[in-house]
C-alpha positions, 0 to 999 in steps of 0.5 A: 262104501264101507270096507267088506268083511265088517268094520268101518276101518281097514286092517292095516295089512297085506290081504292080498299078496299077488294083487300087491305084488302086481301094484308093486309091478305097476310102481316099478315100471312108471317110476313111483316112489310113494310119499308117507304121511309123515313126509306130507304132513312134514314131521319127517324130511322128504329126501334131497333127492326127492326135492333136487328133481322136483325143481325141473317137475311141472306141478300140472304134469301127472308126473310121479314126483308130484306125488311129493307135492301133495301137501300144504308145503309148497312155494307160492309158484308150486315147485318149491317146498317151504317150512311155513304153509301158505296162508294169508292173515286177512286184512282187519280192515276186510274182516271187521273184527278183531280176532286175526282170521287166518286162512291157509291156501289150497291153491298151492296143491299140484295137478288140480290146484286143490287140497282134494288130491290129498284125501284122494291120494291117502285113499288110493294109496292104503289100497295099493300098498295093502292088496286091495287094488290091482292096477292090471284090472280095477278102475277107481271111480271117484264120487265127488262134487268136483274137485275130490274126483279131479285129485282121483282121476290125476293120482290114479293116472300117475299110478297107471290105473283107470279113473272114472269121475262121477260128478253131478252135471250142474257143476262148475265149466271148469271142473269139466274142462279140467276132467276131459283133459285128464280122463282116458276116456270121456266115459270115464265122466259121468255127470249125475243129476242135479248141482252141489247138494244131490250126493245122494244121485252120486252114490246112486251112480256109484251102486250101479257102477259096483255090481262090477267087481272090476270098479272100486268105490272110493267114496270120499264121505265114508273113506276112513282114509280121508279123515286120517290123512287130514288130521295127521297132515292138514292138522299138522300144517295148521299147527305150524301156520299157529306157531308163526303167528305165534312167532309174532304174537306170544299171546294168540291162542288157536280159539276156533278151526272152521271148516265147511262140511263137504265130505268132512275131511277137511274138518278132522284137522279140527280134531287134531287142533282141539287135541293139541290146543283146545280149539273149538271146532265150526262147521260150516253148510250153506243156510239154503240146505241146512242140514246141520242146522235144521235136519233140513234139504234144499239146493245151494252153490256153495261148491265144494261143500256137498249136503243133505247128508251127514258123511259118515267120517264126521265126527260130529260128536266133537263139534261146538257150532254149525254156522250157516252161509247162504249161497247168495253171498258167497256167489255175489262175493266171488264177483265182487273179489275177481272182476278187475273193476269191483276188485280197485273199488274195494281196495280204495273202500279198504284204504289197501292197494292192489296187491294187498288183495291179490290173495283173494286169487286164491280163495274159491267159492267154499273159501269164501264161505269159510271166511264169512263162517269166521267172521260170523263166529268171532262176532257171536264169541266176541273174539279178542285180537288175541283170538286165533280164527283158522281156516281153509281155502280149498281152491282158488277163483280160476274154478270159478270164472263162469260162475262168476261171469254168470253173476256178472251177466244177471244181477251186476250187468251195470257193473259195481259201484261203489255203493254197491261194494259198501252193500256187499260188504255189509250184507253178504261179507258180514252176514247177519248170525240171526239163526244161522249159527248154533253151539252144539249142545249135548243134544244137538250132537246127539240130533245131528249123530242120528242123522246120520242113520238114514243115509247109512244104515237105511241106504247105505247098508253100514250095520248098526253096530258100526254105525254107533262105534262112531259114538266113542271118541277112542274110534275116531283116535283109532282112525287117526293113529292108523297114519303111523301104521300105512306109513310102515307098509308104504316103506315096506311098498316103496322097498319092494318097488326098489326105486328109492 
């Protein structure tokens, strides 16, 4: 929810003393030392001290030095850190177009195998630092769809306080079977009503949950902290995968940065890319709930991907297209990419062999809409091979196996064929735009902005003075240049615990 006090961005600032002097405690006594932002998004060097223990860390343990890992750096088995991001340049012979579409890799993230524990780390620890959280007596609950509450419940566990994951029922099996592993308490997993599109029960829970003051709401679509933290670090790892691709190609220009909506953090790396490149920003919802599209409703399994909402961290007045994917494709996709016996048929259909499409392991249900959103773009835009497409591929397939294996059980019991990759192909990987894709017009932004209004200001209780603050461009660089200053009190926090 909204910061207390007025004003949708935290000070950056001590506000409670004692209570950070008890959050230093907490640090000392489990061996924390907390990353900067600088240090994840990689513009400062993590020390060798740091990189030498990691070696002997295992990625999946809620150990402290995984906190270092939390970013886009890591090594193809998650323990080492390269200078180069994981990512993959997508086969033309897959894609269709021209245009190089580039995804980078989630997967490679620590403890939940998803970029989630990013924004989910930025919003935890700029309350640690700053007064606001006292481990000894405040549980953090983490309104999610899935994997943002996954990412919640592993930081809080490393920084010694109770996680609670709220999360709607209808989500994947694995998802749960991760949480009853990592939750303290199997109270501490609530499951809401509904699937991927019913937020709005979520943050129902969530008011109910904070008439204790003992429980704080980290609410990833209104946590300012969320936006910060994927400009300054997923923006910057973009960033770095174009100067490699540009390494080979001196031509390339970063035309477009797509990106599902979700709690609209991913997106903001779109703003940092428009600020250093030009590049043009795509969001993508699923066409079953066009909310972007149509100001519409519905219900969809495009996981990950949240709707029937405007998050308040969107900057949806720096957007130039929503693109439209309907849950059809992206769950017929996800057989087709993950059962041994499809997976051989679109390799021969490709003229590719096995492990040239081993990077489909890494690519998950809202990856794979991002990739259809990409190719839909580059077809509308008429995208060159000198046109960059940048995307993210929030988590891998192994989320994602029950999913698949209820697709399997229904519409391909007979298995695939290869008429059946060829229809695929056509249909669902290469969508049809029709109306599923706008530019945003003036007008259109102005459409999609007041949107917005009745989930916040109606529901939500944001005053309507902050609400419009969200108009100006100079708000959103405010959100982002606050990274520099929560790095400063980070030092100072990491100085006080003494561990360094």
């Amino acid at each position: 929810m909204p910061a207390p006090g007025g004003g949708l961005l935290d000070k950056v600032e001590v506000v409670d003393g004692d209570i950070r002097r008890s959050a230093v405690e907490c640090a000392r006594s489990r061996g924390v030392v907390l990353p900067t932002f600088s240090q994840l998004a990689g513009s400062a060097p993590i020390p060798p001290s740091i990189l030498d223990r990691l070696q002997s860390v295992d990625p999946d343990a809620p150990d402290p030095l995984n906190l270092w890992r939390v970013n886009w750096f890591n090594s193809d088995d998650r323990r080492g850190q390269q200078a180069v991001p994981a990512h993959v340049v997508l086969p033309r012979s897959l894609t269709g177009v021209e245009a190089p579409i580039v995804v980078l890799l989630g997967a490679r993230f620590p403890m939940i195998g998803a970029h989630k524990v990013l924004p989910a780390y930025a919003g935890l620890v700029t309350y640690f630092v700053s007064g606001r959280f006292d481990p000894r007596q405040h549980r953090a609950v983490w309104p999610s769809t899935g994997n943002y509450c996954r990412g919640g419940l592993a930081v809080s566990r490393i920084l010694g306080c109770d996680g609670v994951a709220v999360l709607p029922e209808g989500m994947s099996r694995e998802r749960f079977e991760w949480l009853e592993r990592w939750a303290s308490d199997p109270s501490h997993i609530i499951r809401t009503v509904g699937t991927e599109s019913n937020v709005k029960e979520i943050y129902d829970k969530c008011h109910e949950l904070a008439q204790s003051a003992d429980n704080v709401i980290l609410n990833q679509f209104s946590a300012f902290p969320n936006y910060m933290a994927h400009f300054a670090c997923t923006g910057a790892a973009c960033e770095r995968v174009f100067d490699d691709v540009r390494d080979q190609n001196s031509q390339a220009r970063l035309a477009a940065f797509v990106s599902a909506t979700g709690s609209a953090g991913t997106i903001a790396a779109g703003d940092k890319l428009k600020q250093s490149y030009g590049t043009r920003i795509a969001a993508v919802e699923a066409l079953e709930c066009p909310t972007l599209l149509e100001s519409g409703y519905g219900e969809h399994n495009i996981q990950g991907i949240g709707d029937k909402h405007v998050p308040l961290i969107h900057n949806v007045l720096n957007l130039d297209f929503v693109v439209g994917v309907s849950d059809r494709s992206t769950d017929q996709l996800n057989y087709l990419f993950n059962t041994p016996e499809s997976r051989h048929l679109l390799a021969y259909r490709l003229g590719l062999n096995g492990e040239e499409l081993s990077f489909l392991d890494d690519i998950g249900i809202s990856g794979i809409a991002n990739i259809i959103a990409s190719i839909k773009l580059a077809k509308h835009m008429n995208f060159g091979p000198h046109d960059v497409v940048m995307t993210i591929a929030t988590d891998g397939a192994s989320l994602y196996s029950s999913e698949m294996e209820a697709i399997g059980r229904g519409e391909f019991s007979g298995g695939v064929s290869e008429a059946d990759v060829e229809h695929l192909l056509a249909t669902c990987l290469h969508e049809a735009a029709a109306d599923s894709l706008i530019e945003m017009t003036a007008r259109e932004r102005r459409r999609v902005f007041n949107l917005g209004y009745y989930t916040w200001v109606e529901q939500q209780g944001v005053t309507l003075s902050d609400f419009d603050a969200r108009r100006d461009q100079s708000f959103w660089r405010a959100a982002a240049d606050a990274a520099s200053a929560w790095d400063e009190l980070i030092t100072e926090f990491n100085a006080e615990v003494g561990l360094n």
